[in-house]
N, C-alpha and C positions, 0 to 999 in steps of 0.2 A: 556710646555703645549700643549694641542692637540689643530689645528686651525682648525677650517668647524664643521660640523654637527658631532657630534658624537653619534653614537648608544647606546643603553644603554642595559645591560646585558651580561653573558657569560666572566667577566671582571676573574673569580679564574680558567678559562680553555677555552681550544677554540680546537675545534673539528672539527677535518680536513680531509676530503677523502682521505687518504694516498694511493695509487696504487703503485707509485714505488719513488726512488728518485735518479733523474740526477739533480747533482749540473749546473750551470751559471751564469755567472757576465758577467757585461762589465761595461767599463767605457768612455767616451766620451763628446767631449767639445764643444762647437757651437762656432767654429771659421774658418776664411776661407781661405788656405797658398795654395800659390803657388808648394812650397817647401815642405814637411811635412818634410824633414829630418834637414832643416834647423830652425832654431829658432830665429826669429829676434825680437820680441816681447813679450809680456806678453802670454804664454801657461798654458794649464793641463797636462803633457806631462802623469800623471798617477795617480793612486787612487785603495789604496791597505787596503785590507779589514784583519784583525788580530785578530783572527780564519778569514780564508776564507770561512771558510762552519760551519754549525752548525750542530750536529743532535741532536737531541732528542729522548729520551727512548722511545723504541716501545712496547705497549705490547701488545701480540697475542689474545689475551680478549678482548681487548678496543684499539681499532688500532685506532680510529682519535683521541683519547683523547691525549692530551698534558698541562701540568701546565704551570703556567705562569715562574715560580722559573726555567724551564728546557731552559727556552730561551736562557740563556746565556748573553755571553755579547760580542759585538764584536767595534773596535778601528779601525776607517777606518780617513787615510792619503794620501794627496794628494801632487803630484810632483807637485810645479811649479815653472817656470822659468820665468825671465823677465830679460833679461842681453841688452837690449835695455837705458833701462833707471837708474835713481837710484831712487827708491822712497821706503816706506814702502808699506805693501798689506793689508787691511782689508776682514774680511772674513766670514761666516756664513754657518752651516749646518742646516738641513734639511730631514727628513724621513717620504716617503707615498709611497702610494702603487705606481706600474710602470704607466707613462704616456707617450704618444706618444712624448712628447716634450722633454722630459729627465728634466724637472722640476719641485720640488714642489709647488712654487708658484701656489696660486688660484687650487691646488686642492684641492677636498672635504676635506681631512683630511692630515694634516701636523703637524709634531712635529719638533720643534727646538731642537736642541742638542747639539748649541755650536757656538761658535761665538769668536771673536779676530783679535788683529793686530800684525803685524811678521813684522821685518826690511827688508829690502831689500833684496830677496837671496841667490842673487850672491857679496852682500857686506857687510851681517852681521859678525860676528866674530863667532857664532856658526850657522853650516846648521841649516834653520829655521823649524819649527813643526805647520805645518798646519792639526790638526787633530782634533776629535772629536770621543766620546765614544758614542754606542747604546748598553743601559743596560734592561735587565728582566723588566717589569714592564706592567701595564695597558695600558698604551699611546701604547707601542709594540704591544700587543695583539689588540688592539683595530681596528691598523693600518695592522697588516696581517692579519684580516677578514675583512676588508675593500679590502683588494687585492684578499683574497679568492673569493668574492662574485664578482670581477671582471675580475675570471680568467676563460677564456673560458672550461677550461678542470678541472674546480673545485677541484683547488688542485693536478693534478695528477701529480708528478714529483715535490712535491714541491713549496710552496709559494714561492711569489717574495718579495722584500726589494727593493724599490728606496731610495740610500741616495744621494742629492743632494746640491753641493756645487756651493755658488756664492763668486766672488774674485772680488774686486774691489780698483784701485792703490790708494792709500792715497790721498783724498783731491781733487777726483773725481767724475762725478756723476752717476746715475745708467745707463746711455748712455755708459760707459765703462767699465760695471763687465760682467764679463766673466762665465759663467754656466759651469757646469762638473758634473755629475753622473757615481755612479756605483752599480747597481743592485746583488744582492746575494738572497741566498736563504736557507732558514731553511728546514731540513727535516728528516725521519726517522731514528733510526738507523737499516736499514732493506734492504738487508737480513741478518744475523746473521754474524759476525761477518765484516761487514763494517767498516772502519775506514773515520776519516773526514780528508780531502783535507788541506795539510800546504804549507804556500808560498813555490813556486823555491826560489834556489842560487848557486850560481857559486862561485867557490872557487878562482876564480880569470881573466885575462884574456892576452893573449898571441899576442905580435904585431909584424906582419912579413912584412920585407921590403928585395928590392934589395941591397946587401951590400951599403956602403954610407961610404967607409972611416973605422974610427974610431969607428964609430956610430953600426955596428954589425947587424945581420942579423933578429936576436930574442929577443926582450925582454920584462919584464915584464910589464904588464901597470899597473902604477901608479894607486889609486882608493881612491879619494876625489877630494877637491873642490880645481879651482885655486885658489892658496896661501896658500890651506894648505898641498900639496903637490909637488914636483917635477917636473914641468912638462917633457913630452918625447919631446924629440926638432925633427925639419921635416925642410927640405929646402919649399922654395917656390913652389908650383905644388906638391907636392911630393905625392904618393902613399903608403899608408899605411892598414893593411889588421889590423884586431882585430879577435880574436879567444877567445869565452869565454870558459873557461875548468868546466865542469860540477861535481858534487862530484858525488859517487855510490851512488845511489838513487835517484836521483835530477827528476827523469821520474817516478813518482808514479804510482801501477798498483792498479786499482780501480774497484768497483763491481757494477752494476745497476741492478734493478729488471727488469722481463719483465711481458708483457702482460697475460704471462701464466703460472705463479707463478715461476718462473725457472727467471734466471741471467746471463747477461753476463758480461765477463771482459773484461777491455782496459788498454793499458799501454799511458797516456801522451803524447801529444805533447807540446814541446816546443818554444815556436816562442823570437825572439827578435827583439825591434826597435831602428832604432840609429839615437840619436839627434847631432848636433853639433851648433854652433854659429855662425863658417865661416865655411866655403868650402863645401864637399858634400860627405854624404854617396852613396852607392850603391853597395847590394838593402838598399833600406829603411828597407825593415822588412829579414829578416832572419829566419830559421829552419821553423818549422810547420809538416805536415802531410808529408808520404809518400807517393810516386807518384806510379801511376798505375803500373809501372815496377820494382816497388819494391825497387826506390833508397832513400836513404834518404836525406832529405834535407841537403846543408850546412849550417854552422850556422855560419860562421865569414863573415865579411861586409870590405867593403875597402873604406876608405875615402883620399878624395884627399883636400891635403892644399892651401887655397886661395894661390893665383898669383899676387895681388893687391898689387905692391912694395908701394905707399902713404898709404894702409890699413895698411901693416904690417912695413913701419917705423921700426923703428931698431930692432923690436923684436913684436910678438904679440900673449899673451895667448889667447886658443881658448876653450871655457867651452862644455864639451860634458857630455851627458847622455845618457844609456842604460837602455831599459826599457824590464825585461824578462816579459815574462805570459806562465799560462798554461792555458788550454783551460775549465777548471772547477772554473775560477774566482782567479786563486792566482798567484801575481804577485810583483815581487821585481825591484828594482832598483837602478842602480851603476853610480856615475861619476866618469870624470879624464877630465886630463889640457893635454895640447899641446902646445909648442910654437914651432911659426913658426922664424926662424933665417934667413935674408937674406945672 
């Protein structure tokens, strides 16, 4: 159900300034780490939107009209991690137009979309599903002319979508849920022959060390959760580099209208960030934009295994997560296990 004031009319089509369409998302969590690459606590490490982008039928007759039926439907999921503790997570989403706070609460118009409790993440027997569907319907339209009417540039580039998620640990009060948003956007299908934005993936990823013996120079990294996987074993301190290997295509090249009826293209950037439990990436994020000289960024991170002989005790799995994006809202994510062997 829609919460705040709703307007009334315009509910079988909604008519929008179309000028051009630059997809964006982001997603982000109101918490405050010393670390970011570390994870000691209940996080949002991410929140992945399925379709990333929508567009809708353009027609060159009637360019702001859009049906409500054209909306689509899009399935947005969120990473979280809490390997601090063992508790269950309770959870609730949320859809209104973008606020400065990243939340729906207490603004004018909000829609619920979904709600649930998931076992513990790191100690359920299946990776747990924190998600929530946004379907075609009134409540939608209602809620992107609500954002229309709040957006500076009336639609140009596109309406905005805030869905916003709160998380809070089983048997807690609202002093410890944690907020997370992530922003998308609807929009034409124009210029002609445009296509919509699908998550990155990496077809897997590649871990290089100083020989170590037995242990070899290169190999694959393992990708699920500890215990359901293998872990890659590391000495105490050890230095370990991660390469994600990209598939052909994985860097989609994209069209945007401009100001003067004409289009430009871009090919992708891809960035990546790396979580782990113990010890320490570096850098925290990886890939992105090329640099003025024309180099490209790298894209593999090197993490170094805690040193703490009472932490790691005879043996100690260490749960990490990779989180890619592209820069137009679509974004995947991977784990694997580590153990460190004294």
């Amino acid at each position: 159900m829609v919460t705040g004031a709703a307007r009334p009319g315009r509910l079988a089509a909604i008519r929008w300034a179309w000028a051009c369409a630059a997809i964006a998302a982001s997603a982000a969590a109101c918490s405050d780490f010393e670390d970011p690459a570390q994870v000691v606590d209940m996080r949002v490490l991410g929140m992945r939107a399925d379709p990333p982008e929508i567009l809708v039928p353009y027609d060159p007759d009637d360019p702001t009209r859009v049906e409500i039926g054209d909306l689509g439907q899009v399935t947005v999921c969120a990473l979280v991690a809490d390997p601090a503790d063992r508790r269950g997570l309770d959870y609730s989403f949320a859809f209104c137009r973008p606020t400065s706070s990243g939340r729906c609460r207490g603004s004018v118009l909000a829609v619920e979309v979904g709600a649930g409790s998931v076992e513990d993440p790191e100690e359920s027997g299946e990776p747990v599903q924190i998600c929530a569907t946004v379907s075609a319907s009134p409540d939608l339209a209602v809620v992107l002319m609500d954002s229309l009417d709040a957006d500076s540039f009336l639609g140009f580039g596109g309406i905005s979508l805030q869905i916003g998620l709160e998380v809070t640990p089983e048997g807690s009060g609202s002093d410890d849920t944690l907020f997370a948003f992530k922003r998308i956007r609807y929009a034409p299908e124009f210029p002609a022959g445009r296509t919509p934005n699908t998550n990155p993936s990496v077809t897997g990823f590649i871990g290089l060390r100083t020989p170590t013996g037995e242990r070899g120079l290169d190999f694959e990294v393992p990708i699920g959760r500890c215990g359901d996987v293998e872990p890659f074993t590391v000495a105490p301190g050890e230095r370990v580099s991660v390469l994600p290997v990209e598939p052909a295509g994985a860097r989609e090249r994209y069209v945007v209208a401009t100001f003067d009826g004409g289009e430009n293209r871009f090919t992708e950037n891809l960035t990546y960030q790396w979580h782990a439990s113990e010890g320490d990436w570096s850098p925290f994020e990886s890939g992105g934009t090329i640099d003025v000289a024309g180099n490209e960024p790298t894209l593999d991170a090197r993490w170094r295994a805690p040193t703490d002989r009472e932490l790691i005790g005879d043996g100690l799995d260490v749960r990490m997560w990779i989180v890619q994006r592209d820069e137009r809202g679509g974004q995947a994510w991977y784990e694997t296990c580590a153990r460190v062997v004294p």
